[in-house]
C-alpha positions in Angstrom: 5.0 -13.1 -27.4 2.7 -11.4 -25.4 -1.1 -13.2 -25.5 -4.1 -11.8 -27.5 -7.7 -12.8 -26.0 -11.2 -12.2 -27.7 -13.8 -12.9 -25.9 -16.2 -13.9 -28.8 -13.5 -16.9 -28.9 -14.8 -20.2 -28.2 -11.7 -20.5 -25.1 -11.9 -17.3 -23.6 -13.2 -18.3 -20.3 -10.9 -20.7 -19.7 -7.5 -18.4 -21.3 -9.0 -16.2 -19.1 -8.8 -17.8 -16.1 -5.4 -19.2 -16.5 -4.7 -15.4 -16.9 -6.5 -14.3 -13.7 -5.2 -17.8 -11.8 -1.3 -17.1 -13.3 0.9 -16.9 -10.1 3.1 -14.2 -10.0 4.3 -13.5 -6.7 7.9 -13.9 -5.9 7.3 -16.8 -3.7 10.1 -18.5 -2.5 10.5 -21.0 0.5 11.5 -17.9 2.8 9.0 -18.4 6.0 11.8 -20.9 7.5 14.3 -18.3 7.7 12.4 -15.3 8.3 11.0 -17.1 11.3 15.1 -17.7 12.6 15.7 -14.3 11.7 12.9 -12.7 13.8 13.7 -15.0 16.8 17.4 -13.9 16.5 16.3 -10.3 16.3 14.3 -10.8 19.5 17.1 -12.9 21.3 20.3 -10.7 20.5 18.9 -7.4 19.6 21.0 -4.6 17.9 23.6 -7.6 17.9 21.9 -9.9 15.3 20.5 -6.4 12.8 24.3 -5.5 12.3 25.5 -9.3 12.1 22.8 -9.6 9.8 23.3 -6.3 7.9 27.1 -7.1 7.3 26.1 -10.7 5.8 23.1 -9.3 3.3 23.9 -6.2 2.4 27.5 -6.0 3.0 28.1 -3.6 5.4 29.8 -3.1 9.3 28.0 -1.1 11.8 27.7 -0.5 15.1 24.9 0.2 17.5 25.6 4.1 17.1 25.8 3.7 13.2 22.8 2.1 12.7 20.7 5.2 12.5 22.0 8.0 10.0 22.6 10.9 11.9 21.3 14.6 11.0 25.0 15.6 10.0 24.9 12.7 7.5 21.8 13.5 6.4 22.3 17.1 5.8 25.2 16.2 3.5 23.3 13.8 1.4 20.6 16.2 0.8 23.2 18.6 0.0 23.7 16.9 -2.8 20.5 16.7 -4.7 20.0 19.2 -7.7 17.5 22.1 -7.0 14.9 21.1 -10.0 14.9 17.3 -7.9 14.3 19.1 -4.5 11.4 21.2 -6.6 9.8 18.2 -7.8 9.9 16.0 -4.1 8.7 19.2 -2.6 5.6 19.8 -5.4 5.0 15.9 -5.0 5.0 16.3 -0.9 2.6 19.1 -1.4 0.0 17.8 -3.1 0.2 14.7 -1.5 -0.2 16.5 1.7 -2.9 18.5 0.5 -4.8 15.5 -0.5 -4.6 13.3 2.5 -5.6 15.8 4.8 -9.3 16.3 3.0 -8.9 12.3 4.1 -9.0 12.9 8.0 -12.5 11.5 9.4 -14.2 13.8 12.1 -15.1 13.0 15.7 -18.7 12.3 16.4 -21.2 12.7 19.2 -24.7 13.2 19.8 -27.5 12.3 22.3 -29.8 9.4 21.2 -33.4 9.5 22.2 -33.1 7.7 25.6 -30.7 10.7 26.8 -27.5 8.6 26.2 -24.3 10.3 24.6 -22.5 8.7 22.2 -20.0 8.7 19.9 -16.5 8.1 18.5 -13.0 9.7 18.1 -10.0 9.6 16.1 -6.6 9.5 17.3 -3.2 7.9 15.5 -1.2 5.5 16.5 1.9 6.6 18.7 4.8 5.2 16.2 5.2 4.4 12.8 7.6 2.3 10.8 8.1 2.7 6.9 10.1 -0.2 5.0 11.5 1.7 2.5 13.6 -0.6 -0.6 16.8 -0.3 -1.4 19.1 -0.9 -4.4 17.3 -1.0 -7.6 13.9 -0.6 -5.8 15.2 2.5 -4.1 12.4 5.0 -4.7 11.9 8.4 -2.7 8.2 8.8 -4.0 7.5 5.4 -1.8 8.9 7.4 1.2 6.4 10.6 0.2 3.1 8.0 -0.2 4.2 6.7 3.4 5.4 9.0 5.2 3.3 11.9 4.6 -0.2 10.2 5.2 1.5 9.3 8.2 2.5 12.8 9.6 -0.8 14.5 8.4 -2.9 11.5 10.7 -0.7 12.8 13.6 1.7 10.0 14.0 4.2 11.2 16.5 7.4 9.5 15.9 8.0 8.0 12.5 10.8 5.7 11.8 12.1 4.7 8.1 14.2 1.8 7.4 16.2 1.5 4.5 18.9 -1.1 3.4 22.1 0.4 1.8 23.9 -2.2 0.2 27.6 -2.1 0.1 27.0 1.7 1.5 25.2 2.9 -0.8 22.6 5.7 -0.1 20.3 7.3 -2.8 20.1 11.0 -1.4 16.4 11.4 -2.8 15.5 9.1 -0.2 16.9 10.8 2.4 15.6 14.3 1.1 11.9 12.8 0.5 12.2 11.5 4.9 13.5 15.4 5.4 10.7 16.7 3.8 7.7 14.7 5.2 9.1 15.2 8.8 10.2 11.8 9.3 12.0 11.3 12.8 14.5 8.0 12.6 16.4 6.7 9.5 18.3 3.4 9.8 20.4 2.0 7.2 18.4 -1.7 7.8 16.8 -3.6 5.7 15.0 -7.2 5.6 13.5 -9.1 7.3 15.4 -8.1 10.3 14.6 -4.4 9.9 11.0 -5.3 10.0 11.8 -7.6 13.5 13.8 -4.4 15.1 10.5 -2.6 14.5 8.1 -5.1 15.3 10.2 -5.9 18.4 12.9 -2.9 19.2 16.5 -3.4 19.9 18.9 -1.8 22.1 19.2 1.5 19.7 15.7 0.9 17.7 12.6 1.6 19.6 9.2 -1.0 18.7 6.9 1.1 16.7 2.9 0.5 16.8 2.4 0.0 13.0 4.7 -1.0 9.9 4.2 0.1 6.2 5.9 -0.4 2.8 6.8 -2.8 0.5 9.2 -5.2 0.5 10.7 -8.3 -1.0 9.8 -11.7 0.0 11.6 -11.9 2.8 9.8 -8.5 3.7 6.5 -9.7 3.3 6.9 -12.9 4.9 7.9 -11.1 7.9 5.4 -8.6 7.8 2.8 -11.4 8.1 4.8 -13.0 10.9 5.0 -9.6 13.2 1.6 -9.1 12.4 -0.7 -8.8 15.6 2.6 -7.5 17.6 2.1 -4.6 15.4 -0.5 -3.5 12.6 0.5 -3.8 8.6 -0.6 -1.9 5.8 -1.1 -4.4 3.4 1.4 -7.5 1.9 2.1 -5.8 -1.2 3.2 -8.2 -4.4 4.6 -7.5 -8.1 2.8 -4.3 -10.1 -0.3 -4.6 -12.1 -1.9 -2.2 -14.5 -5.2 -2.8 -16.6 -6.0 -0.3 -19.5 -9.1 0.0 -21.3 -9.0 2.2 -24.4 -10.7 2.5 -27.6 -9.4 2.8 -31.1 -9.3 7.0 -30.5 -6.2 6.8 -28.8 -2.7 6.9 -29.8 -1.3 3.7 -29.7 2.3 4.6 -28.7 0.9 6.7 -25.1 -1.0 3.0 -24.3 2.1 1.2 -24.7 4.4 3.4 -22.8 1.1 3.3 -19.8 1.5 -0.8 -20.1 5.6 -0.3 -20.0 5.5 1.9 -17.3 4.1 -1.0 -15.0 6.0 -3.7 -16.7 9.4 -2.2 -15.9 8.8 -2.6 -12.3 9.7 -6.1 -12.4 9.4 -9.2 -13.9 6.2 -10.7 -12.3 4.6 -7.2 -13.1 1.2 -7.5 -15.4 -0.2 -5.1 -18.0 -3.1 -5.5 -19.8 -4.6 -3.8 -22.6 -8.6 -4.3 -22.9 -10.2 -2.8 -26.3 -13.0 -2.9 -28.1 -11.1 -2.6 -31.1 -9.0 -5.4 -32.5 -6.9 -3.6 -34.7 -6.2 -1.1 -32.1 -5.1 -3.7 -29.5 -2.6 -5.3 -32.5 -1.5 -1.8 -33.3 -0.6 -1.1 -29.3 1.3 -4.8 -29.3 3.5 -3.4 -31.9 4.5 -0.2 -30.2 5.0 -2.1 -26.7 7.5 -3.9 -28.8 9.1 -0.8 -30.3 9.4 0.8 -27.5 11.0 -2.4 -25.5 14.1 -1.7 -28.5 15.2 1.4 -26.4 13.5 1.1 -23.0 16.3 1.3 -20.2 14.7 -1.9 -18.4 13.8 -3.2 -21.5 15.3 -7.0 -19.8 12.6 -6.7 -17.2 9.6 -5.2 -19.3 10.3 -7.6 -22.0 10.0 -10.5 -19.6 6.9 -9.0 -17.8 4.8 -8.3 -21.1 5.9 -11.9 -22.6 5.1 -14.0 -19.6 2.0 -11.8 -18.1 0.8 -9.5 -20.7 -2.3 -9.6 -22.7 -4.5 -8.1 -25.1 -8.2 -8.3 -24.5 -11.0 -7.7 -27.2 -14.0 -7.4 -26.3 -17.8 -6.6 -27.7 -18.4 -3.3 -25.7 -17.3 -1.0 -22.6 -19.7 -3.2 -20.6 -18.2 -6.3 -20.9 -14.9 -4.4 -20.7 -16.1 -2.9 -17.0 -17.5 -6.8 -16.1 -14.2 -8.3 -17.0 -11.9 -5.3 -15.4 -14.3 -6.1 -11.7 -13.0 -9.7 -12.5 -9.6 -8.6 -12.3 -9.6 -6.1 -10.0 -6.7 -4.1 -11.2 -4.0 -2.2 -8.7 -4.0 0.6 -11.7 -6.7 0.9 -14.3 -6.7 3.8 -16.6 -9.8 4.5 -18.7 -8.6 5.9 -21.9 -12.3 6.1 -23.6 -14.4 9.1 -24.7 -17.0 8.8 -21.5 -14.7 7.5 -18.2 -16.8 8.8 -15.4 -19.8 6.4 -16.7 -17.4 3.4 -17.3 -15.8 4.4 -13.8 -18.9 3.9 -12.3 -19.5 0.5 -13.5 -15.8 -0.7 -12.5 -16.2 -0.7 -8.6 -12.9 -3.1 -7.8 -9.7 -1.0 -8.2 -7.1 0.2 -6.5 -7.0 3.4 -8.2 -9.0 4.8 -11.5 -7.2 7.4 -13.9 -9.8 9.3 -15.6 -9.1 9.8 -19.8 -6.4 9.7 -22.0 -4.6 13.0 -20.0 -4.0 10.7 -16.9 -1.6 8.1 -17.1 -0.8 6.3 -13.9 2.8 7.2 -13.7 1.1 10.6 -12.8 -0.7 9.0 -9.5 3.2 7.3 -9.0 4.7 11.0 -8.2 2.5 14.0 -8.3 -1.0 13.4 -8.4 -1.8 13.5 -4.9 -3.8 9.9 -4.1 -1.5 7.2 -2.8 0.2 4.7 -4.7 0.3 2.7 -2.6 -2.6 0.1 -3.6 -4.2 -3.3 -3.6 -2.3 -6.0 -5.7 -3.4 -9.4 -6.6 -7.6 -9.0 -7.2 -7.2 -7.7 -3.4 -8.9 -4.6 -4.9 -12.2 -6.6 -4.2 -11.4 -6.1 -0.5 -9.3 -3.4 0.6 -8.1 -0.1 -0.4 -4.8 1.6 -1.0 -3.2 3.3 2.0 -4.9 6.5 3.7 -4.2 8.5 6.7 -7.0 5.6 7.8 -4.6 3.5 8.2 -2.5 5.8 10.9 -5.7 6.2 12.7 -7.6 4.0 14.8 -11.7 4.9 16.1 -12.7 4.9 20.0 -16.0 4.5 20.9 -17.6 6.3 23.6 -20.6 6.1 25.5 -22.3 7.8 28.6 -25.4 6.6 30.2 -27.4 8.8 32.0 -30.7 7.5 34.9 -32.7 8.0 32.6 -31.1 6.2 29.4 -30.2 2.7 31.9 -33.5 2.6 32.9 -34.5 2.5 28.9 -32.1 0.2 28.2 -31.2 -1.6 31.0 -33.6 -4.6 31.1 -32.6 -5.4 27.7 -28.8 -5.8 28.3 -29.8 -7.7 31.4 -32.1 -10.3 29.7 -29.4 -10.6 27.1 -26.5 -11.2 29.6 -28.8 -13.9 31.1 -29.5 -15.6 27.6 -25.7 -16.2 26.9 -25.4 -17.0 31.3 -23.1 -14.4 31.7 -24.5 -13.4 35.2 -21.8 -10.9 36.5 -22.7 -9.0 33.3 -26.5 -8.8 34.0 -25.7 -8.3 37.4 -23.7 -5.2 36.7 -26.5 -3.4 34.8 -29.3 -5.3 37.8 -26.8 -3.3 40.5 -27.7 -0.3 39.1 -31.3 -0.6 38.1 -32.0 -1.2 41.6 -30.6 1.7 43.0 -32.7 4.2 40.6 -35.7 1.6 41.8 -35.3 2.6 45.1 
């Protein structure tokens, strides 16, 4: 049975805390084999992704099968029903639309010394997208990927995506058509993120690697990282709603379901000031789990990490929601924009009872891909930013060395670096002369 928390209880904190502390990342003893897998993958190449493909996921290839080629691809988009294609292609476009208000400008300007400065933007050269497969094969992941990816100027961008026993889900392949993607492999694990990290015979290295991933995945994503850049090490789904009693409870249990039917480890929680409400939305969760497709998954997700929180007021609510630090939070209250101001750590806010996440999954336009586990206090959900990567520059003029010189000089001396004070000295001299 899913918990119920009030905060004027004498054992909040600590029920609390046990909720915050409750480990649910899939966390098996995987580093060990990722680490042979990756050293295979380096050793053998193209040799050790198909032996490894056939042993995982079932399935022979050869060097010239690895990638799906544009005949293959053609045909699988061929199949997928026009009001599908409609919906990848609205979701495309507004995600499109909103990443490119994202892209930062270059700068430069002339400081009162006479020295220009400044910075520009530029992406990275390659991209790689993990993209699940089997029951976690999902084409809006590709879209939230990809796209950002393209719109930062990403020139080559390579997807890799495990088809067990053969099986391709032709969304997937549609949603890489439509955001321009360049390379798709039929890879997937931890050796798919070696191939990319490292290249193979067939698979050229890429610069940076996004997605999610199992286990295995993200164990290898940390290992490769620093050979290449990562997004972020994504873990289960996590949604936090806070509501008051003027909502209907049915829509606020089908917001907590739609999290919960991720996967197991996946946490909803329900904050309300309202007791009766919170009971009321606990009764429709379970209603709704009687007919729920996943209803084996949500069930165990909302009995071993759900919870209902009462609380006093919308300000304790906000103090307890920065605590958490929610991937999802959805303020279902009559004023959100003043209790969005108050939550500052979250992935992603949706604004009133007419946003439920699932929207901000598909159509909305911000990524979805966000923060887990209270990383919300740190980082942000992927961005064109993450594509891109700043230069400085810098140009010194007479005028602005001799200003500024003598500084770096005496600097370079306090730390003995003398070749660097002599650098800037060499040049001070001759404008002395």
């Amino acid at each position: 049975m899913v918990q119920f928390l009030d905060t004027s209880d004498p054992d909040f904190e600590a029920r609390f805390t046990t909720l915050l502390g409750a480990k649910r990342e899939d966390s098996p003893d995987v580093d060990a084999v990722v680490a042979d897998i990756i050293c295979d993958v380096r050793a053998r190449g193209d040799a050790a992704v198909i032996a490894l493909t056939e042993k995982f996921d079932r399935l022979t290839l050869t060097p010239q099968t690895l990638a799906f080629s544009a005949e293959e691809i053609a045909a699988h988009c061929a199949m997928v029903t026009p009001e599908d294609r409609a919906a990848l292609e609205l979701a495309a476009a507004r995600i499109r639309a909103y990443h490119l208000r994202q892209m930062p400008a270059d700068q430069s300007w002339t400081d009162e010394t006479g020295a220009e400065l400044g910075w520009r933007w530029s992406p990275v050269s390659a991209a790689g997208l993990y993209v699940p497969g089997g029951l976690a094969s999902y084409p809006s992941s590709v879209l939230m990927n990809a796209v950002p990816a393209k719109v930062a100027g990403v020139e080559r961008l390579a997807i890799v995506v495990p088809t067990p026993d053969g099986v391709v889900n032709p969304l997937v392949l549609l949603a890489a058509q439509i955001a321009g993607v360049d390379e798709i492999y039929r890879i997937g694990g931890a050796q798919a993120v070696a191939a990319l990290a490292y290249g193979t015979e067939t698979i050229a290295p890429v610069d940076k690697i996004t997605g999610p991933g199992n286990a295995f995945v993200a164990a290898a994503k940390r290992r490769v990282f620093g050979k290449v850049g990562i997004d972020m090490i994504a873990g289960p789904s996590e949604i936090l709603v806070i509501a008051d009693r003027d909502n209907d409870p049915d829509w606020i249990a089908l917001d907590l379901l739609s999290q919960a039917e991720h996967d197991e480890s996946a946490q909803s929680l329900l904050i309300t000031d309202d007791a009766d409400f919170g009971k009321a939305v606990a009764r429709a969760v379970e209603a709704n789990l009687e007919w729920l497709e996943r209803r084996g998954i949500a069930g165990a997700s909302w009995r071993d990490f759900g919870a209902v929180i009462t609380v006093r007021d919308l300000d304790e609510a906000a103090r307890l929601s920065n605590r958490i630090a929610p991937e999802h939070l959805e303020l279902c209250v009559a004023d959100p924009d003043a209790l969005s101001a108050r939550c500052i750590h979250a992935g992603a806010i949706f604004l009133g009872q007419w946003t439920p996440e699932a929207i901000g999954d598909y159509v909305g336009g911000p990524n979805h891909v966000l923060p887990t586990a209270r990383s919300a206090r740190f980082s942000s959900g992927l961005s064109v930013m993450d594509f891109l990567k700043r230069t400085t520059l810098a140009r010194m003029t007479p005028d602005s060395l001799r200003a500024i010189g003598p500084a770096a000089e005496r600097l370079a001396q306090s730390e003995s670096l003398q070749a660097h004070g002599l650098s800037v000295r060499a040049r001070l001299d001759k404008l002395n002369r």
